[in-house]
N, C-alpha and C positions, 0 to 999 in steps of 0.2 A: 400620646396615649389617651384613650379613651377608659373612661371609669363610669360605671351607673352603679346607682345604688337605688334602692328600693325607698319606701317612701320615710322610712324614721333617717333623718340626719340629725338626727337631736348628738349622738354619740360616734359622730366622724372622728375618726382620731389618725392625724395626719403622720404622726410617727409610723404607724403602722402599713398604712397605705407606703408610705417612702419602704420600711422592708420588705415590705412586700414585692416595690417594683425592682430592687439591688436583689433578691431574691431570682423574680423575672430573666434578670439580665444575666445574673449569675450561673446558672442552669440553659439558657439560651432558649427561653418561654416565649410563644407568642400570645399567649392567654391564660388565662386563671379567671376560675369561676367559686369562689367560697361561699357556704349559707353558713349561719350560726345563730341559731334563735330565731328571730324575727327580721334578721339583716340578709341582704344576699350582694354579695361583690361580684361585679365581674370587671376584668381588666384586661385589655390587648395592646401588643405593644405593635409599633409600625400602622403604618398607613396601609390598608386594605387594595390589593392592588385587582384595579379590574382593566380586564383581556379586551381592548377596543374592538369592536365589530365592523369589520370593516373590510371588503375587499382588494388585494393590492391588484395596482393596474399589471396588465397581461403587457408582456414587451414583446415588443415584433422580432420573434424566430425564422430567419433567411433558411429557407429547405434545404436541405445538405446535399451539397457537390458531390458530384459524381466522384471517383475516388480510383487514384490509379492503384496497379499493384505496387505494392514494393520490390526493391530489386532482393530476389534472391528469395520471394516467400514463395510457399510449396502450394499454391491457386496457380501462380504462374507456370511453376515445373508441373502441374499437372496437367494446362492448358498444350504443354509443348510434348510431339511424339513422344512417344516412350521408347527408347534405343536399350536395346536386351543386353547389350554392352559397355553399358555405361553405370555404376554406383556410385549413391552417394556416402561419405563419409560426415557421419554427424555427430551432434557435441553431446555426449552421455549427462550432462547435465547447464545447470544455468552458473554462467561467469565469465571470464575475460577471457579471450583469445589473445596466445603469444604466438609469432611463428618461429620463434627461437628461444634454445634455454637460458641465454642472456642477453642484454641490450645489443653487446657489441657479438655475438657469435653468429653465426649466418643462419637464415631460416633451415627447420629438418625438412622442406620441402619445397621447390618453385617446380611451377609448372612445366610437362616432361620429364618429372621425375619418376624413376622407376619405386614402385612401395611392393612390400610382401605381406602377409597379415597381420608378423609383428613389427612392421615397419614403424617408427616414429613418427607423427608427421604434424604433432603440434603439442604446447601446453593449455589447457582451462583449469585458471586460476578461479577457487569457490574457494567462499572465506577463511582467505592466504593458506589453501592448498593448492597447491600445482598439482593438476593433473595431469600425466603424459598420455596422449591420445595415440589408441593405432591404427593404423589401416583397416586392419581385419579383414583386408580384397588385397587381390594380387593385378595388378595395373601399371598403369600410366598418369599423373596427375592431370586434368587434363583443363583443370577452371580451379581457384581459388574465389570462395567465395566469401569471405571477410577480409577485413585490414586487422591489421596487428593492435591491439590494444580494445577492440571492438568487444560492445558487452554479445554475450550469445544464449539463446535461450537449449532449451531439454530438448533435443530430437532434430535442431537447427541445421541445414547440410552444411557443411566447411568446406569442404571440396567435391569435387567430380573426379570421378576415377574411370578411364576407358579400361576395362577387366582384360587380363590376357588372360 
C-alpha cells in the first residue's frame, strides 16, 4: 500500500491510518482519498497493474484444405440429378436417431420396405422425448441414411423414398 500525505506530518497517527486500511479491506477499496483541515490522505491498496505493450509473435497458419463433402449432406444431393421419383424423408427436429422402438425389437424400416404417409419409420429422441417419425410419402425405402444411435440435425434426410 501506498500512502502520501501532504506536507504537515507533525500529527500522523498511525491508529487511524491501520482503520482506515481494515476499513479499505473490509468494503473491498482499492483507494481513499480524505482532506480534513490542512491534511489530505490518499491510500491505494494493491499494486498498479500495467498492460505490457508489446506485440505477440504471428504463428504460421497452413491454408485450409480443400474439404470433401460429407456423406449424406444436402451440397452433395444437390450436386446429383434430381429424380421426380425419389423423396426425402427428414428429421423434424435436432436429436438421436433410433431405428427401432427398443434395443432388441427390429428396425420400423430396412431398405425395400413398403411406407404409407403414416407409415413409422423411425424414433428422434430430443431431450428424452421420443419422437415417432413418419413417412408422410407413399414408397419404397430405397437408402438409409444414418446409423442407429446417430445424433441428427432439423431438416437432415434419414432416408430416400422411391414414391409409388
Amino acid at each position: 500500500m501506498a500512502a502520501e500525505k501532504s506536507e504537515h506530518a507533525s500529527s500522523f497517527d498511525l491508529d487511524k491510518f491501520r482503520e482506515l486500511v481494515e476499513l479499505m479491506e473490509k468494503h473491498d477499496l482499492s483507494s481513499v482519498s480524505l482532506k480534513g483541515g490542512d491534511q489530505h490522505w490518499r491510500v491505494k491498496r494493491g499494486a498498479e497493474q500495467v498492460m505490457p505493450n508489446f506485440a505477440l509473435p504471428q504463428m504460421p497458419v497452413a491454408a485450409p484444405a480443400a474439404m470433401a463433402p460429407a456423406a449424406g449432406a444436402a451440397p452433395a444431393a444437390e450436386a446429383a440429378p434430381v429424380d421426380a421419383n425419389l423423396a426425402s424423408i427428414t428429421s423434424p427436429t435436432v436429436g438421436t436417431f433410433y431405428e427401432s422402438p427398443s434395443p432388441d425389437d427390429p428396425p420400423f424400416v430396412k431398405v425395400g420396405s413398403k411406407v404409407s404417409p403414416d407409415s413409422p419409420v423411425c424414433l428422434v429422441e430430443a431431450m428424452k422425448v421420443f419422437n415417432q417419425i413418419q413417412a408422410e410419402v407413399s414408397g419404397t425405402i430405397t437408402e438409409i441414411l444414418v446409423k442407429n444411435g446417430d445424433a441428427v440435425d432439423f431438416g437432415q434426410p434419414l432416408f430416400k423414398v422411391k414414391l409409388s
